[in-house]
C-alpha positions in Angstrom: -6.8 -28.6 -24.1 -3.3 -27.0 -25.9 -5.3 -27.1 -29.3 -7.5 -24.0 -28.2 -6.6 -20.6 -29.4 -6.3 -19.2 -26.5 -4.0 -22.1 -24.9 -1.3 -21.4 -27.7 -1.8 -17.7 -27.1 -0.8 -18.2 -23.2 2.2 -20.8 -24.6 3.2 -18.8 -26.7 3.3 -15.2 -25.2 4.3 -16.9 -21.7 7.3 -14.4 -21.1 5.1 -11.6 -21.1 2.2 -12.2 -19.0 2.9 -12.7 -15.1 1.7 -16.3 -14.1 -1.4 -15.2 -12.3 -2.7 -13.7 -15.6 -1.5 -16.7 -17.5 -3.6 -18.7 -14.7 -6.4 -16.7 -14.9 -6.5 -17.6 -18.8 -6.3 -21.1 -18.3 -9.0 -21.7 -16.4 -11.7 -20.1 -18.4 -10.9 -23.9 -20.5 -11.4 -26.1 -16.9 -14.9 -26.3 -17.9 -14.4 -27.6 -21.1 -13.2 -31.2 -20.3 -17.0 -31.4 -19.9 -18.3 -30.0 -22.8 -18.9 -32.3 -26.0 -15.9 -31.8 -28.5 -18.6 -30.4 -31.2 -19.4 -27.3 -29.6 -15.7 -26.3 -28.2 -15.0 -23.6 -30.7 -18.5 -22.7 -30.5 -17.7 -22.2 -26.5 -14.6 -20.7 -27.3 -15.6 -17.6 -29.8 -18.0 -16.6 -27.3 -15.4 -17.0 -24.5 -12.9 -15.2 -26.4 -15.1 -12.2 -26.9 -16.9 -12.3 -23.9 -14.7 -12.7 -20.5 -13.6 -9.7 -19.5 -9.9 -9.1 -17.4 -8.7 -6.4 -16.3 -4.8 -6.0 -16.5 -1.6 -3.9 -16.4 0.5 -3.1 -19.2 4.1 -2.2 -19.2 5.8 -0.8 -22.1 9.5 -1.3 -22.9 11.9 1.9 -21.6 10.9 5.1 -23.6 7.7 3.7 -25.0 5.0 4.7 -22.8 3.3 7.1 -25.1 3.3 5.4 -28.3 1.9 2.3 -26.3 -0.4 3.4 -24.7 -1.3 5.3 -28.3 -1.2 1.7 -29.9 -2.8 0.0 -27.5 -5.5 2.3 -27.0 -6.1 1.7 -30.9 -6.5 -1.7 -31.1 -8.7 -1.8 -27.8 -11.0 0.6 -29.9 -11.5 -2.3 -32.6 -12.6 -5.0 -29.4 -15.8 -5.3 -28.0 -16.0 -4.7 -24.5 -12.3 -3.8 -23.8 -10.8 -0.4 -23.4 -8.1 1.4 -22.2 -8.2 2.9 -18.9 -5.5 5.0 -16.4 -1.7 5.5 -18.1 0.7 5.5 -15.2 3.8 7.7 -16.8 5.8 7.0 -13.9 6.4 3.4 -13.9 5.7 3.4 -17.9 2.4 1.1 -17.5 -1.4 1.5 -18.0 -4.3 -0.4 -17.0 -6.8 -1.9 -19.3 -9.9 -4.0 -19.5 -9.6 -6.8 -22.1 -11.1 -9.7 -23.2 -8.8 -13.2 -24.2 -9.3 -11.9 -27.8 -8.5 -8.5 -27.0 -5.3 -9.7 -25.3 -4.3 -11.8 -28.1 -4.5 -8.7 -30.5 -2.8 -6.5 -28.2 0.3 -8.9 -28.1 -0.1 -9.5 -31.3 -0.2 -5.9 -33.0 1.3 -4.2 -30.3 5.4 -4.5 -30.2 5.9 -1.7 -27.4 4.4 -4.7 -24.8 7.0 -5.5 -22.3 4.5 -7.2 -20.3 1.3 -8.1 -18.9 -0.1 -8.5 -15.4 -2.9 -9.6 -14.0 -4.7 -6.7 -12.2 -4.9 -8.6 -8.6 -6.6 -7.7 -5.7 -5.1 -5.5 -2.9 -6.3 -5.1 0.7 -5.9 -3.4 3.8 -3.4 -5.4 6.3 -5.8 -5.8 9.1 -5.7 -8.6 11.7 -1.4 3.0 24.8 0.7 2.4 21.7 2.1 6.5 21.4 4.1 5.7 24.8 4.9 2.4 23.9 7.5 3.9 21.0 8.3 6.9 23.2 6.7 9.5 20.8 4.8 10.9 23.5 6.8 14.4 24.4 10.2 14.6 21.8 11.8 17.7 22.6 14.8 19.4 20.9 16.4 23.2 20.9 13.1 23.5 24.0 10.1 23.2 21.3 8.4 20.0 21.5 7.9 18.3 18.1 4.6 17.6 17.0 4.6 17.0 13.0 3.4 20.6 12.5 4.4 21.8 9.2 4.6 17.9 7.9 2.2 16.5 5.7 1.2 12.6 5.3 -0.3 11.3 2.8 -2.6 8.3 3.9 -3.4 5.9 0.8 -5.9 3.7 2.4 -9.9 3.6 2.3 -10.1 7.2 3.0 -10.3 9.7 6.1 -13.6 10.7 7.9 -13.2 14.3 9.2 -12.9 13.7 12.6 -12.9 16.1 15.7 -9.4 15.1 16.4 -8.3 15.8 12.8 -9.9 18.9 12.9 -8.5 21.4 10.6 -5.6 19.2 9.3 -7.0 17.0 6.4 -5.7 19.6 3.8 -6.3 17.6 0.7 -8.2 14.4 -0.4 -8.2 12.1 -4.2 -10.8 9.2 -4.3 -9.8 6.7 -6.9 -12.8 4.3 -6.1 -15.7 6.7 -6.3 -13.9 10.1 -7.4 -15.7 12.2 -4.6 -14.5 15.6 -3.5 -14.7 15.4 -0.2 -13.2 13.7 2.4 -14.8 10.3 3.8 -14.2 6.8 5.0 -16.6 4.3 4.0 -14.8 1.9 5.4 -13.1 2.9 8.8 -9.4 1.4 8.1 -8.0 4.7 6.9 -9.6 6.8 9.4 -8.0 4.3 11.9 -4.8 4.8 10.2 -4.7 8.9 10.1 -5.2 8.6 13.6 -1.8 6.8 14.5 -0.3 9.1 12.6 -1.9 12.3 13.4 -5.0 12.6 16.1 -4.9 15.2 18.2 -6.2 13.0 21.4 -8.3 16.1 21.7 -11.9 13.8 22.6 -9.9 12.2 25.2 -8.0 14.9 26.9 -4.7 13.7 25.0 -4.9 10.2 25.9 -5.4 8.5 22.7 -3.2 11.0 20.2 -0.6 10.2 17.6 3.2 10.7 17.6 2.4 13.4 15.1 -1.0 15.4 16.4 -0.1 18.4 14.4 1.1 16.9 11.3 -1.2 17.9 8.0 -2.8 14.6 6.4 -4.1 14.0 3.0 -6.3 11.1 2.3 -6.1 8.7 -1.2 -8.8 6.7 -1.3 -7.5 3.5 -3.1 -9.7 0.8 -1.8 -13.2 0.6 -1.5 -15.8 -0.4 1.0 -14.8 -3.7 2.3 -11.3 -2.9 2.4 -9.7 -4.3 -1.1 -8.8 -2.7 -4.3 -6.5 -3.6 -7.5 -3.2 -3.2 -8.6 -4.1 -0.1 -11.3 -6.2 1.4 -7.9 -2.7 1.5 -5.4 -0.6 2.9 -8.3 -3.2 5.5 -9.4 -2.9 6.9 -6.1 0.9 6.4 -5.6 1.5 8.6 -9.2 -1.0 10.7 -7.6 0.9 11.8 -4.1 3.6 12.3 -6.8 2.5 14.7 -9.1 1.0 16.2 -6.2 4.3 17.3 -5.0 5.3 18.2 -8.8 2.0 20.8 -8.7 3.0 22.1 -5.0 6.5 22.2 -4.5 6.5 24.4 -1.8 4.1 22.3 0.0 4.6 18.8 -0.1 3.8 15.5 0.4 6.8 14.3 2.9 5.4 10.9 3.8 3.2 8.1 2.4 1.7 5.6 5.3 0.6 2.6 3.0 -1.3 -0.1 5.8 -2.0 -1.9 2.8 -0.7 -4.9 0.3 -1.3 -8.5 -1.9 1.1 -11.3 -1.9 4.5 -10.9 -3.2 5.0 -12.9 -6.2 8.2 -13.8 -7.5 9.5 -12.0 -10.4 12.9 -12.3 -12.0 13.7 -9.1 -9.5 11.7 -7.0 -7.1 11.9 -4.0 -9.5 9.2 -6.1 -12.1 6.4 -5.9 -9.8 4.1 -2.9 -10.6 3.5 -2.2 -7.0 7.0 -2.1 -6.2 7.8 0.3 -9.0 5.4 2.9 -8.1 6.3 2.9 -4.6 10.1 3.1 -5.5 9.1 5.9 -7.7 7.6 7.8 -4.9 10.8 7.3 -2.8 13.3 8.2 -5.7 10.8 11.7 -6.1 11.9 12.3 -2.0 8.4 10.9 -0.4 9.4 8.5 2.5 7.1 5.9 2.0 6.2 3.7 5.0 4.2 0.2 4.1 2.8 -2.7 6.5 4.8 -6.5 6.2 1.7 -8.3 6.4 -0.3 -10.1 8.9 0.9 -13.3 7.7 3.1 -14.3 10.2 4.8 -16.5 11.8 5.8 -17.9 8.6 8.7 -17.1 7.6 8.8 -15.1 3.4 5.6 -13.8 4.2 6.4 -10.1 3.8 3.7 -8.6 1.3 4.2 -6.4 -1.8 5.1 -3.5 -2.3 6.6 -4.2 1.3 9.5 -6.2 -0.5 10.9 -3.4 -1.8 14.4 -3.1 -0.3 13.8 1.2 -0.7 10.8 2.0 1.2 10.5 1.4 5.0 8.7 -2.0 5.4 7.3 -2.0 9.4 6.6 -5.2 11.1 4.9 -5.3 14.4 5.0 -5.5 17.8 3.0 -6.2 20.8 3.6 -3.8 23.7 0.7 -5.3 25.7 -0.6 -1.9 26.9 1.9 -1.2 28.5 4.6 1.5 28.0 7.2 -0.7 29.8 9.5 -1.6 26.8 10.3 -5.0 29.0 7.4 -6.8 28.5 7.1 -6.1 24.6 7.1 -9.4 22.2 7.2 -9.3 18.2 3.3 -9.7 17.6 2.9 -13.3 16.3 0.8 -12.2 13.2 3.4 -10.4 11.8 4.7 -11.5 8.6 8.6 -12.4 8.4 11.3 -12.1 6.3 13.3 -13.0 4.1 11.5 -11.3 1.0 10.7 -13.6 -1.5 13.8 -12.3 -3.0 15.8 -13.2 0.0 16.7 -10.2 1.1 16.1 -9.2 5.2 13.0 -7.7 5.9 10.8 -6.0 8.1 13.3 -2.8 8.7 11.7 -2.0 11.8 8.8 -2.8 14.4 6.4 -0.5 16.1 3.2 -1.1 18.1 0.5 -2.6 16.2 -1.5 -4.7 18.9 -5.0 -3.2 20.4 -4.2 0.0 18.9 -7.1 2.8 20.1 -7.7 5.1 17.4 -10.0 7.2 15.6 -13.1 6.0 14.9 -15.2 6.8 11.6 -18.9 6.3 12.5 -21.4 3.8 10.5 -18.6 2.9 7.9 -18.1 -1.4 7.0 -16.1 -1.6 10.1 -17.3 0.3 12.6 -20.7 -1.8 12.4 -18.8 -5.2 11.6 -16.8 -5.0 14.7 -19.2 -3.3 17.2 -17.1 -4.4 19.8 -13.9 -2.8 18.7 -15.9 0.6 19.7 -13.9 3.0 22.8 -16.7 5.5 24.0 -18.1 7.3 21.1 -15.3 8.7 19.1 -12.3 5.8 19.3 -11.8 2.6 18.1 -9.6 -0.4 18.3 -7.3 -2.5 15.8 -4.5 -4.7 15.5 -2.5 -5.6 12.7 0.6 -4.1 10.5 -1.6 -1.5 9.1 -1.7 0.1 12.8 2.4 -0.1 13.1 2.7 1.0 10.0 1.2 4.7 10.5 3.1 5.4 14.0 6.2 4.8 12.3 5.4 7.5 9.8 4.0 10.0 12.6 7.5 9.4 14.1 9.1 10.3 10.5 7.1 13.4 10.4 9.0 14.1 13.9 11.9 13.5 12.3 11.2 15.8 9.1 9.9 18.6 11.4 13.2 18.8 13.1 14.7 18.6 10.1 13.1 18.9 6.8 16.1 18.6 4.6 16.8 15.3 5.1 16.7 12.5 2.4 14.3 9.1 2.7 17.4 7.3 2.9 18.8 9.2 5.9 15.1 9.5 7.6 15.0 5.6 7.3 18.6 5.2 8.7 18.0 7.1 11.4 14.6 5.2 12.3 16.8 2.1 12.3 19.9 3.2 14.1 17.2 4.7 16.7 15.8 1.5 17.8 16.2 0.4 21.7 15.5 -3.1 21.5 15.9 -6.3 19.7 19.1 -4.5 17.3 21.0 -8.1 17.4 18.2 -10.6 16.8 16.8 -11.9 13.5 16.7 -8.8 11.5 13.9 -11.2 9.3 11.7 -11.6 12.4 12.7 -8.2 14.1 14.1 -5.9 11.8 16.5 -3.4 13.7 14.5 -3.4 16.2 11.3 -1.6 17.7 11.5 2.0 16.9 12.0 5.0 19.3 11.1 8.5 18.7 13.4 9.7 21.3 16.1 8.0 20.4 16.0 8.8 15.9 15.0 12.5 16.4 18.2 14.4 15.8 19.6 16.9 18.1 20.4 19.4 15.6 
């Protein structure tokens, strides 16, 4: 097997291509233990030229332009690859590429820091406004509703629903680049509505912590709820030059219910995912993402959730019930410590048969039938759900104060919880969060 081409290439170049890509290499040769010796290279050339990947590539500091120039150049001279999306901020594009075209690349291409495997990424799916005491937060005798706060959604999208109406001020779609806003898939819809519904199809009863806050929807995953790598960071770089093209009117928040598994780098700071989210946070977004709903393993926590920046939200089953006593840590989700060891979730919120906006007809909504409340409502469980309440209680925390940093709107959400503050911080984080209780006074 280590006298193909393309065996030596993955030997040789192991340092810069993450294992999954090195993998993914490897077993285009499986099949060859079978195939008489005589017609291996034939197999081989036609292999080399014809498998397609797609990938990440990061360039070393400072070199993102004449990579992506270089790169772009010898992708030109390869059948069937090409360059795709250049992500400036975390100094990476995405590319298809063929094994040969990959062997070029690291061959004529010294600006490669490495290469990664473009993996799959999906939505984190597996009463709840009470249940975290975001139902009426009053301070200075105005009650705080997220008005003037805008959330950015990065999920499958957000159907224009009644309880939305007039607050879905902006919308990117990195699957099918439509204009308008949609959900083709029902997860981000969900999502918007933790954050953000109004309640007003139910007379208030099934509204977000936030029901005035102003939502924008990225559309990084498709249909049935998965996308890529290049997909999540397209629309992370996206919320951020956003905010670079509209300073005076800005993204505060990113609710991500989404994530793969965490693979172990040499540090957190080399996975793509990570670095985009980080970049988000270090541009002032807070930047709220799901644990996983891979629990009750322990190191389950999902990327870019391992980040030790951005607010990672486990959660909690509050068993309909807005009586704190009778909450548990909801066995699905996914513990800590990071594959890095370092303490995760930061913080739980409710995430257990979670009623929320419903977007009609879309994968979901006709999967799960029974999942239907009345006509406009729907309901979930799962990290994804926590996720956006914890952000709707950010934006509570940003409309009382809209100076504060992501650092200080995470602390306070952590110094604000009621419950669970001295058990395992990698099963409960600080606890479960409460509006009341991280609001500021002043």
């Amino acid at each position: 097997m280590f006298g193909y081409s393309m065996v030596q290439m993955v030997r040789a170049n192991a340092h810069k291509l993450d294992w999954p890509l090195r993998e993914s290499v490897l077993q285009l040769y499986k099949p060859f233990k079978w195939t008489p010796c005589f017609l291996h290279q034939f197999f081989e050339t036609k292999l080399k030229n014809r498998k397609k990947m797609s990938v990440i590539i990061e360039f070393e500091e400072g070199c993102h332009e004449t990579g992506c120039q270089m790169a772009g150049e010898v992708l030109q001279k390869e059948k069937r690859s090409k360059l795709k999306s250049r992500f400036n901020k975390i100094n990476c594009c995405s590319a298809e590429v063929t094994p040969s075209a990959l062997h070029s690349l690291l061959s004529e291409c010294s600006d490669i820091r490495k290469v990664y495997l473009n993996r799959e990424v999906k939505a984190l799916l597996d009463t709840a406004t009470e249940a975290s005491h975001a139902k009426e937060v009053v301070r200075n005798g105005q009650t705080l509703t997220g008005k003037g706060v805008t959330v950015a959604v990065v999920d499958t999208g957000i159907y224009p629903h009644p309880d939305l109406e007039g607050r879905i001020i902006g919308f990117a779609d990195m699957v099918n680049q439509k204009t308008e806003p949609y959900d083709d898939n029902g997860h981000g819809t969900h999502c918007a509505g933790d954050v953000a519904s109004s309640g007003a199809s139910s007379s208030g009863q099934y509204r977000g912590p936030a029901p005035e806050a102003n939502l924008i929807g990225v559309k990084v995953l498709n249909k049935q709820g998965s996308g890529t790598l290049a997909d999540i960071i397209e629309g992370v770089e996206w919320c951020i030059q956003y905010n670079e093209d509209n300073p005076n009117e800005p993204i505060d928040i990113i609710s991500m219910s989404l994530g793969g598994d965490a693979l172990r780098y040499d540090n957190e700071q080399e996975d793509p995912l990570v670095r985009a989210v980080e970049e988000a946070w270090s541009a002032g977004i807070v930047v709220c993402v799901a644990a996983g709903n891979s629990g009750p393993d322990p190191q389950t926590i999902a990327s870019p959730g391992v980040s030790e920046k951005v607010i990672t939200v486990g959660a909690l089953d509050d068993n309909n019930t807005a009586n704190s006593d009778d909450d548990t840590v909801a066995s699905f989700s996914s513990r800590g410590p990071t594959v890095y060891g370092k303490e995760k979730p930061d913080i739980l919120a409710p995430g257990v048969n979670i009623i929320s906006l419903r977007s009609p007809n879309s994968y979901i909504d006709k999967l799960q039938k029974s999942s239907r409340v009345g006509s406009q409502y729907f309901t979930m469980s799962g990290t994804s759900m926590a996720t956006p309440i914890c952000a709707g209680i950010a934006a509570l925390i940003l409309q009382q104060n809209p100076d504060l940093t992501p650092d200080e709107v995470k602390e306070l959400l952590k110094n604000g919880t009621d419950k669970w503050k001295d058990e395992d911080p990698n099963v409960y984080g600080a606890g479960a969060v409460n509006a009341e209780n991280s609001v500021p006074g002043q």
